[in-house]
SEFIZA-3560 file (N, C-alpha, C; in Angstrom, 3 decimals):
REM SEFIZA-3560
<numar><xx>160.056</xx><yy>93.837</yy><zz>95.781</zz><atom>N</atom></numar>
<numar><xx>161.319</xx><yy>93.161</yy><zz>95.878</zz><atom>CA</atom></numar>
<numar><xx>161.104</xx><yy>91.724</yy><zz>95.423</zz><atom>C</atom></numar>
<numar><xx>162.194</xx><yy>91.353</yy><zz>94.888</zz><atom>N</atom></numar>
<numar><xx>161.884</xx><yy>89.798</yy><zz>94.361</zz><atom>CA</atom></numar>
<numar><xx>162.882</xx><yy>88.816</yy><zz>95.057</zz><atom>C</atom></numar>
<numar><xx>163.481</xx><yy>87.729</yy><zz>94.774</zz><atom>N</atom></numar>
<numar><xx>164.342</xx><yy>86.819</yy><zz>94.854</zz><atom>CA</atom></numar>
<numar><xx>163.913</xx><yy>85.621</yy><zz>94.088</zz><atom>C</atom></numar>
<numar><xx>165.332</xx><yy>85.113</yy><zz>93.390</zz><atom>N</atom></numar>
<numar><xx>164.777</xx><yy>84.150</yy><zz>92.550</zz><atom>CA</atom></numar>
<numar><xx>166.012</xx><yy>83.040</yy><zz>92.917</zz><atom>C</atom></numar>
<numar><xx>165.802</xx><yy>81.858</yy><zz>92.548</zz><atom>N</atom></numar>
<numar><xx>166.310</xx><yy>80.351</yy><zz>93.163</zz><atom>CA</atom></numar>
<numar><xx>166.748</xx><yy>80.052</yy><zz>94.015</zz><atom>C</atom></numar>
<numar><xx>166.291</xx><yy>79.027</yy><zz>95.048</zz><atom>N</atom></numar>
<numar><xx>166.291</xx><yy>78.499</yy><zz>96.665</zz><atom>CA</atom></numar>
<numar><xx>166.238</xx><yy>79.582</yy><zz>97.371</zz><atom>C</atom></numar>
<numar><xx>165.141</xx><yy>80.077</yy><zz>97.352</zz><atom>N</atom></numar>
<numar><xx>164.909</xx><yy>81.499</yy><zz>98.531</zz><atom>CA</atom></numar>
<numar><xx>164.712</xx><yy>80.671</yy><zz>99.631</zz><atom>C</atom></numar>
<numar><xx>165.092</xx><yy>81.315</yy><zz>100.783</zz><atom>N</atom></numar>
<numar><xx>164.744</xx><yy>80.905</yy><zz>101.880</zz><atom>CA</atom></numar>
<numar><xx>164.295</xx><yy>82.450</yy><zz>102.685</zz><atom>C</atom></numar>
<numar><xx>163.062</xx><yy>82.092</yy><zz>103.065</zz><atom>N</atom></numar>
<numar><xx>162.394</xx><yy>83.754</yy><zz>103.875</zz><atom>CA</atom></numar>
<numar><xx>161.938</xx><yy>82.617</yy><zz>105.289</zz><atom>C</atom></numar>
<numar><xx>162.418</xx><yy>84.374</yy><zz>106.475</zz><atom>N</atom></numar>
<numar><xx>162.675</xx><yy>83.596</yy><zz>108.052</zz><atom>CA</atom></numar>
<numar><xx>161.780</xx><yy>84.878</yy><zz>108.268</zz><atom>C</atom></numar>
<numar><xx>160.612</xx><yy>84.278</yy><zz>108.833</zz><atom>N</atom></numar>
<numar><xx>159.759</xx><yy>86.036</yy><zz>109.640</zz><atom>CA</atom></numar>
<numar><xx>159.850</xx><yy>85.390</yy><zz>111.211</zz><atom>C</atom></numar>
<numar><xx>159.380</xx><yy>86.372</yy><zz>111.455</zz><atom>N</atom></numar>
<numar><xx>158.912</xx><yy>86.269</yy><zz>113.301</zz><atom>CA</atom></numar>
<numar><xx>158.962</xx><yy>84.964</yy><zz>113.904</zz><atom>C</atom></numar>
<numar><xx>157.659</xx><yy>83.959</yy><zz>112.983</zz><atom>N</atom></numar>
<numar><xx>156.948</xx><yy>82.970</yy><zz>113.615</zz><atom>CA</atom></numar>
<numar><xx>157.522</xx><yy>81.835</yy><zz>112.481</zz><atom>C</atom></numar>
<numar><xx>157.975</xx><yy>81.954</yy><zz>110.928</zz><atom>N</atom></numar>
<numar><xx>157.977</xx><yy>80.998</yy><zz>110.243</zz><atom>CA</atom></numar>
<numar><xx>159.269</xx><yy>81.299</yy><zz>109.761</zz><atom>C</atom></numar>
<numar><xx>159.493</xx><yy>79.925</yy><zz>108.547</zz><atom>N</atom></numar>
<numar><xx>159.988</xx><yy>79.887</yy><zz>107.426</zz><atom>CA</atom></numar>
<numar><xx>159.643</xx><yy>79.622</yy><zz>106.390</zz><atom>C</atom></numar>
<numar><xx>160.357</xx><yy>79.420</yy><zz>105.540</zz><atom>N</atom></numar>
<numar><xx>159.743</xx><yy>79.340</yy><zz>103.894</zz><atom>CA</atom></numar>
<numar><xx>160.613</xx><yy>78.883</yy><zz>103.175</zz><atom>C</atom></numar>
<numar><xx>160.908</xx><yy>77.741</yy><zz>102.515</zz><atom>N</atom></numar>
<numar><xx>161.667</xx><yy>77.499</yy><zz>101.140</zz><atom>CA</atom></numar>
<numar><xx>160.975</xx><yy>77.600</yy><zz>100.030</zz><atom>C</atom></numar>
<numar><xx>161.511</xx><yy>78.339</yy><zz>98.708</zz><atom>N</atom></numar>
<numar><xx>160.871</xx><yy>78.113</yy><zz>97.758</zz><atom>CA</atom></numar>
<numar><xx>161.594</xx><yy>78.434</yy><zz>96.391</zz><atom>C</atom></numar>
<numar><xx>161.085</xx><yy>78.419</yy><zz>95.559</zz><atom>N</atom></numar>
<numar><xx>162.055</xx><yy>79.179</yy><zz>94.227</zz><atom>CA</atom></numar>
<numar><xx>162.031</xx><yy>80.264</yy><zz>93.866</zz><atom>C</atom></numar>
<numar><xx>160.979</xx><yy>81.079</yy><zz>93.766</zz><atom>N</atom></numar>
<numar><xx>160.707</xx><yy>82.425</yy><zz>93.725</zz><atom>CA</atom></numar>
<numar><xx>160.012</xx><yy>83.157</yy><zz>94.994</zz><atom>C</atom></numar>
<numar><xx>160.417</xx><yy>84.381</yy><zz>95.379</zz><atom>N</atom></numar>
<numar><xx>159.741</xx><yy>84.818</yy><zz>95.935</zz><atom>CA</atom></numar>
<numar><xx>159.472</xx><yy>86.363</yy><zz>95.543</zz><atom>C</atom></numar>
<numar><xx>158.324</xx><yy>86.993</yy><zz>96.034</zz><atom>N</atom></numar>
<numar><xx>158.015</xx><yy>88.781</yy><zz>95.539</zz><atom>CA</atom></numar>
<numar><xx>157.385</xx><yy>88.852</yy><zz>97.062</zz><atom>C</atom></numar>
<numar><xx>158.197</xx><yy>90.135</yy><zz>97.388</zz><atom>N</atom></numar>
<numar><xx>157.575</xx><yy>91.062</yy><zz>98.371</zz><atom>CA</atom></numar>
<numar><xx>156.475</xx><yy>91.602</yy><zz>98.194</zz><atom>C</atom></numar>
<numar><xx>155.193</xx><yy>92.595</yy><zz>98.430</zz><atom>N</atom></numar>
<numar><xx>154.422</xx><yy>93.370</yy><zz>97.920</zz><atom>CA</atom></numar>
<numar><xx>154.563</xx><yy>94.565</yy><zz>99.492</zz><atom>C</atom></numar>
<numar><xx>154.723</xx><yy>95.581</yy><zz>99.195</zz><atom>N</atom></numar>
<numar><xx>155.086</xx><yy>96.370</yy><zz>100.490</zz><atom>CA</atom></numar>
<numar><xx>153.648</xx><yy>96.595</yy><zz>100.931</zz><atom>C</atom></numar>
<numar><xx>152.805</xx><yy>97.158</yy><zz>99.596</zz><atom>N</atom></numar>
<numar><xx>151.292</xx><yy>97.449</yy><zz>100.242</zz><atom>CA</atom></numar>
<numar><xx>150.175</xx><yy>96.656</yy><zz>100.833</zz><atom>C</atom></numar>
<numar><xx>150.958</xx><yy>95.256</yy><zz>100.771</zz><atom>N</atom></numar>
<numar><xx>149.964</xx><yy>94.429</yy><zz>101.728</zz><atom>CA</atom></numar>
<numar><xx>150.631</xx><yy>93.947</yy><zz>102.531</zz><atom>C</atom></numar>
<numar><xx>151.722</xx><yy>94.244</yy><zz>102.563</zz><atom>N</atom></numar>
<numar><xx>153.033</xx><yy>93.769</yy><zz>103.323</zz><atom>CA</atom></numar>
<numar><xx>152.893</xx><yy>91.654</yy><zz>103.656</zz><atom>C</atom></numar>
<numar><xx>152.722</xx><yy>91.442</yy><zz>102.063</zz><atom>N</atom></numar>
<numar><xx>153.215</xx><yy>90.301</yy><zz>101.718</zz><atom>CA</atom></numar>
<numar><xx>153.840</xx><yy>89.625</yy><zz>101.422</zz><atom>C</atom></numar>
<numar><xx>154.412</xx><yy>88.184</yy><zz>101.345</zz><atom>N</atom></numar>
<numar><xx>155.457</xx><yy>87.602</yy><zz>101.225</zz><atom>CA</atom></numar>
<numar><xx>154.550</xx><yy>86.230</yy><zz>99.854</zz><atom>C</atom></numar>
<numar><xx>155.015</xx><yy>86.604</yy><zz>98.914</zz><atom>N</atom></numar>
<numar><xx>154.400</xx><yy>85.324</yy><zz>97.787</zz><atom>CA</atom></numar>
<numar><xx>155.555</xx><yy>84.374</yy><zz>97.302</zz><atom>C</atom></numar>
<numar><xx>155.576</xx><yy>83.473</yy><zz>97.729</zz><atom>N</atom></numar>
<numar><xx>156.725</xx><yy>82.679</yy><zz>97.069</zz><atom>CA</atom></numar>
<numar><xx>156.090</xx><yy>81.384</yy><zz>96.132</zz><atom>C</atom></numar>
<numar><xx>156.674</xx><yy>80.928</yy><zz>95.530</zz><atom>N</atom></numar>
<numar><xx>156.189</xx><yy>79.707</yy><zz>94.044</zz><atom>CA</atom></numar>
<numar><xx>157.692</xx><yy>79.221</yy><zz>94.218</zz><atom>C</atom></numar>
<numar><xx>157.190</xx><yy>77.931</yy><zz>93.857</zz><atom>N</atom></numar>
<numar><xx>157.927</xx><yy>76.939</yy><zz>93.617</zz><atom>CA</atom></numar>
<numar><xx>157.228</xx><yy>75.309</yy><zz>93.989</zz><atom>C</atom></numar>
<numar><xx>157.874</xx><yy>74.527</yy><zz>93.267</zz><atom>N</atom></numar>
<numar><xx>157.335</xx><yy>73.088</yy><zz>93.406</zz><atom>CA</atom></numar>
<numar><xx>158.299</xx><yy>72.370</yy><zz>93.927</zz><atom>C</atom></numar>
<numar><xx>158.174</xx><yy>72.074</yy><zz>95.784</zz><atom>N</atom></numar>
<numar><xx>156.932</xx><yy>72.429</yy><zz>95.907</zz><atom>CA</atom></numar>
<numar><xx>157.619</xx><yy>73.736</yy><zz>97.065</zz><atom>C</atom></numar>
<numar><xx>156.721</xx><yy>74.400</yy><zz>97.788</zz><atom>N</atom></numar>
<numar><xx>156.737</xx><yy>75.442</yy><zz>98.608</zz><atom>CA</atom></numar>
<numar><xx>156.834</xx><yy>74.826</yy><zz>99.946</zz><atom>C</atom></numar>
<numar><xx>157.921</xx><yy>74.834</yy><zz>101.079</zz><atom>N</atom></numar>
<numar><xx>157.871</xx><yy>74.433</yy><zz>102.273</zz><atom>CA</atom></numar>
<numar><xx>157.752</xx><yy>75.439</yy><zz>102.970</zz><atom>C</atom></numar>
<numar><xx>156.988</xx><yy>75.147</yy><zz>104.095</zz><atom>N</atom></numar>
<numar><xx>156.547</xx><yy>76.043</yy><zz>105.153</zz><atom>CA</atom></numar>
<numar><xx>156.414</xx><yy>75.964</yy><zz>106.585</zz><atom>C</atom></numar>
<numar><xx>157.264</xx><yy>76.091</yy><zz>107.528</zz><atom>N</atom></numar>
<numar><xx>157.925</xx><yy>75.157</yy><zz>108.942</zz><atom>CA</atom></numar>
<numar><xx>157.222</xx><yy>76.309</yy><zz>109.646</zz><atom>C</atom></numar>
<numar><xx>156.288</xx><yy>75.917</yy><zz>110.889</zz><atom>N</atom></numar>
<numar><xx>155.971</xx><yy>76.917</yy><zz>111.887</zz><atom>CA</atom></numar>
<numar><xx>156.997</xx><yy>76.655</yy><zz>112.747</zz><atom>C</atom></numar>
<numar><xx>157.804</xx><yy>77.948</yy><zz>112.991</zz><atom>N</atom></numar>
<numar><xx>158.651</xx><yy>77.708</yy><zz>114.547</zz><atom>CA</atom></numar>
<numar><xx>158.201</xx><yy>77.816</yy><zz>115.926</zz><atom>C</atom></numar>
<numar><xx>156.945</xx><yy>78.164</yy><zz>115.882</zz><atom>N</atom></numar>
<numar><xx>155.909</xx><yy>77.909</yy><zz>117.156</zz><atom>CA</atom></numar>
<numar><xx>155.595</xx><yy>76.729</yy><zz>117.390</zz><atom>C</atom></numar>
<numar><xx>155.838</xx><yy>75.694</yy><zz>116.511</zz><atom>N</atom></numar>
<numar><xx>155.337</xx><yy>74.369</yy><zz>116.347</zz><atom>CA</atom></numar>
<numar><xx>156.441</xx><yy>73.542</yy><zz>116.421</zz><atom>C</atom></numar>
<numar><xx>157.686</xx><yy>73.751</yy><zz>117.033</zz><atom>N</atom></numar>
<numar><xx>158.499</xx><yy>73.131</yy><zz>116.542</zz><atom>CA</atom></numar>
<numar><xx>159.466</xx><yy>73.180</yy><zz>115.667</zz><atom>C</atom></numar>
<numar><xx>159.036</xx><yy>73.714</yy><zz>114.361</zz><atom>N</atom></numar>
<numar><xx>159.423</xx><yy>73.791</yy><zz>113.135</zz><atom>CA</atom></numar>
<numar><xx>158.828</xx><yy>72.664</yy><zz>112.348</zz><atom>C</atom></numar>
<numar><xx>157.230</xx><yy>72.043</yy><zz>112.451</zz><atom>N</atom></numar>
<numar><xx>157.157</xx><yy>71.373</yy><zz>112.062</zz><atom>CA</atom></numar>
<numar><xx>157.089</xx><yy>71.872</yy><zz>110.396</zz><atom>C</atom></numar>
<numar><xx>157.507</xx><yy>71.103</yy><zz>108.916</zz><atom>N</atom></numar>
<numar><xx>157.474</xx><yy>71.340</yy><zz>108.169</zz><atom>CA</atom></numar>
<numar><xx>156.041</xx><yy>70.734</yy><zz>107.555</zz><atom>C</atom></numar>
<numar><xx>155.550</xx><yy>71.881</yy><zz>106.971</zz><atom>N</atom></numar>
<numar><xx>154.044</xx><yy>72.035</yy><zz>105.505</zz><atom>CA</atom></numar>
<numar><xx>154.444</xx><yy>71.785</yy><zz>104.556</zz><atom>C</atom></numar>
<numar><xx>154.168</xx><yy>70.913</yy><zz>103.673</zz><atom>N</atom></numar>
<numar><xx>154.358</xx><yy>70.884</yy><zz>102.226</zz><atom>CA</atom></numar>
<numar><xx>153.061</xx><yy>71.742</yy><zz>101.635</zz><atom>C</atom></numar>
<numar><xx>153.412</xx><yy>72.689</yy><zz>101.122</zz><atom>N</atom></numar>
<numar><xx>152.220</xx><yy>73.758</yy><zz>99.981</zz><atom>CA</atom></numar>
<numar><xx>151.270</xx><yy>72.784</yy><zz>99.274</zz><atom>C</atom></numar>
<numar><xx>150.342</xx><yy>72.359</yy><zz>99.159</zz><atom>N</atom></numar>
<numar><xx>149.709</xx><yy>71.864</yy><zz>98.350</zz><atom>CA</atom></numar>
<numar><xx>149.901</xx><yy>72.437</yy><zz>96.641</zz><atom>C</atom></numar>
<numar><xx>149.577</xx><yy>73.847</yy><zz>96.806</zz><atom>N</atom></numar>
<numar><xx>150.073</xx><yy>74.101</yy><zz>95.093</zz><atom>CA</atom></numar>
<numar><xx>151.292</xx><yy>74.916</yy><zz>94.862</zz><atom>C</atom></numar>
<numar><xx>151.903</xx><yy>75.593</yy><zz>94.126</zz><atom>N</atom></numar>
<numar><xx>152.954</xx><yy>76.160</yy><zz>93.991</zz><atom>CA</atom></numar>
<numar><xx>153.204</xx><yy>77.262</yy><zz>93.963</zz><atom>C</atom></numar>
<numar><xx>152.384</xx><yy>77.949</yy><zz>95.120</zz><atom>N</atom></numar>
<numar><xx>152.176</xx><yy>79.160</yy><zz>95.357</zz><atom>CA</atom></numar>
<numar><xx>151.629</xx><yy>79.073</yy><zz>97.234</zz><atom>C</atom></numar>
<numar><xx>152.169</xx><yy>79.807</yy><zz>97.668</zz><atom>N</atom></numar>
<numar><xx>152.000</xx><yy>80.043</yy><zz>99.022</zz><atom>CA</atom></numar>
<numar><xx>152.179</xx><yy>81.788</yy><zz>99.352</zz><atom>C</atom></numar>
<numar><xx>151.501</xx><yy>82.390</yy><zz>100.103</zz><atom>N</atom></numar>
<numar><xx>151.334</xx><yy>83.715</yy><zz>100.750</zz><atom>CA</atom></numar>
<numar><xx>151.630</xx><yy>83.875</yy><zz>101.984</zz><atom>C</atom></numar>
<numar><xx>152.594</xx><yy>84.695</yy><zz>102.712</zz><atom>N</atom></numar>
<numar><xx>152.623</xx><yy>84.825</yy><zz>103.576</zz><atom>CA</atom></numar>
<numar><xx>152.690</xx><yy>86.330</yy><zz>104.079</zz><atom>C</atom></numar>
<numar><xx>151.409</xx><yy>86.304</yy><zz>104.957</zz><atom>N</atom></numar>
<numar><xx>151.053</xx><yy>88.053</yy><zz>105.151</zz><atom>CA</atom></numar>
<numar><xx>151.682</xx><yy>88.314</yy><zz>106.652</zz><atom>C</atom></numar>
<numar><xx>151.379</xx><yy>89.359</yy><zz>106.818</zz><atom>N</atom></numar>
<numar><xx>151.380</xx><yy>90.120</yy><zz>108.091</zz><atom>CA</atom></numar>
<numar><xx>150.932</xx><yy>89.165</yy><zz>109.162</zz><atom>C</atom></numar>
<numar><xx>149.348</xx><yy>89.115</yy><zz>108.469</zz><atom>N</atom></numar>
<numar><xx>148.928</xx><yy>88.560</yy><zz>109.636</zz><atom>CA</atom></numar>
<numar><xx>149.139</xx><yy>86.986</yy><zz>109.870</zz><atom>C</atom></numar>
<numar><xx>149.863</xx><yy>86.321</yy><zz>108.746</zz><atom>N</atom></numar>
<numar><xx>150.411</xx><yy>84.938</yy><zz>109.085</zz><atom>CA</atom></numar>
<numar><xx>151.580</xx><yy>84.991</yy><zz>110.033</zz><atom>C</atom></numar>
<numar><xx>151.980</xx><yy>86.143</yy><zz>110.271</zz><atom>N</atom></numar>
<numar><xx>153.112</xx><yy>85.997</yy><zz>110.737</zz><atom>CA</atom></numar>
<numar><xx>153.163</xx><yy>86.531</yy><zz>112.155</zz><atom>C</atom></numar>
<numar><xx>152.051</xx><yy>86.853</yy><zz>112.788</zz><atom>N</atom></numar>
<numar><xx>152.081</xx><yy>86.900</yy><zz>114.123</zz><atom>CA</atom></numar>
<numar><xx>151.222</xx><yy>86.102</yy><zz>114.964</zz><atom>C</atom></numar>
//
């Protein structure tokens, strides 16, 4: 599955802004790109991550 411009992906524990994103079912991953990639733990607050590069992963196991 894909999505393309201002994706916003909400799992369990996070969020995600970005420009692109691709599902992968068999690793049950979340890959999003964009410059830059934000990444808010809601366990934390929601404090917001800026991605260092323009690509960020978010797996299974990031998400519990």
């Amino acid at each position: 599955m894909e999505a393309y411009d201002d994706v916003h992906l909400k799992t369990e524990v996070r969020t995600a802004t970005g420009a692109r994103m691709t599902y992968l079912a068999k690793t049950e991953e979340y890959h999003l790109k964009g410059e830059p990639v934000d990444l808010a733990d809601d366990r934390d607050g929601g404090a917001v991550a800026r991605a260092q590069s323009a690509t960020s992963v978010l797996g299974r196991s990031s998400a519990s």
